[in-house]
VOBA-233034 format. One record per residue (C-alpha): x negated, y negated, z. Coordinates in steps of 0.05 Angstrom, whole numbers, padded with zeros to 5 digits, always signed. Layout:
XYZ
...
This chain:
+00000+00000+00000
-00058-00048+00019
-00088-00032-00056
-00027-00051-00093
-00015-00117-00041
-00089-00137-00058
-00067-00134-00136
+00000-00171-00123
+00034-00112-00163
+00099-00106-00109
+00161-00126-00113
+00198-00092-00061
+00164-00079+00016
+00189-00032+00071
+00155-00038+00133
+00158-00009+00208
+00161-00077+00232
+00174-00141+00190
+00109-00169+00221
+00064-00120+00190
+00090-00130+00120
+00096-00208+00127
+00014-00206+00156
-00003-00158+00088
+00037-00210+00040
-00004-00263+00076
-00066-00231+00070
-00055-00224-00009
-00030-00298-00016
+00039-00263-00034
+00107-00308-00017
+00147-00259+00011
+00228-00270+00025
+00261-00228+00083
+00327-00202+00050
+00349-00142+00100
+00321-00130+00166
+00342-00051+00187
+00342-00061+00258
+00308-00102+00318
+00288-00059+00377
+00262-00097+00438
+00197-00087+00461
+00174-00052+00529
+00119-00063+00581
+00109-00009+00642
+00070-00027+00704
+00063+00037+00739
+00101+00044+00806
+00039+00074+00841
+00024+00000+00849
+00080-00016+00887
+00097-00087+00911
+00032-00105+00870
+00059-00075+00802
+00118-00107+00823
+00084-00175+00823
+00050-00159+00764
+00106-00154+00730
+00135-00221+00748
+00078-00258+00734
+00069-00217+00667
+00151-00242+00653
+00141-00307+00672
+00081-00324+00635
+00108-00288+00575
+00177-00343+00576
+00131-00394+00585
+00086-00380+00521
+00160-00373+00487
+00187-00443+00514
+00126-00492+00494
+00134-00460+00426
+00059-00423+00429
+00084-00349+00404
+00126-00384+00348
+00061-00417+00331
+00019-00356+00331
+00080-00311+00293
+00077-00372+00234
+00002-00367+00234
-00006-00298+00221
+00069-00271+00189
């Protein structure tokens, strides 16, 4: 798939995510035009519970930190960068 990006021979891309296919048409200087997205699934993080109260925390702050970066904009930014 990379091969036929890199000669700009595609008109049609299928991807397991519609970052990965969005960085590839980047990478080959290809416009690229979302027209059907299958399905969003959310994305997971585990903290193991053998940490307890401390995983716990970690957790939090991991959360919190993550809907800041989202609310001043910065993984927008980075997600128009690179897809």
């Amino acid at each position: 798939m990379v091969t036929i990006f890199a000669k700009k021979r595609i008109e049609l891309a299928a991807g397991a995510d519609e970052g990965s296919v969005r960085y590839l048409c980047k990478k080959a200087s290809l416009e690229t035009e979302v027209v059907y997205v299958f399905s969003e699934a959310p994305s997971y993080i585990a903290f193991s519970k053998k940490l307890g109260e401390k995983g716990k925390a970690l957790a939090d702050k991991f959360s919190e930190a993550l809907k800041k970066l989202k609310e001043e904009g910065f993984i927008e930014k980075v997600q128009s960068k690179y897809f």
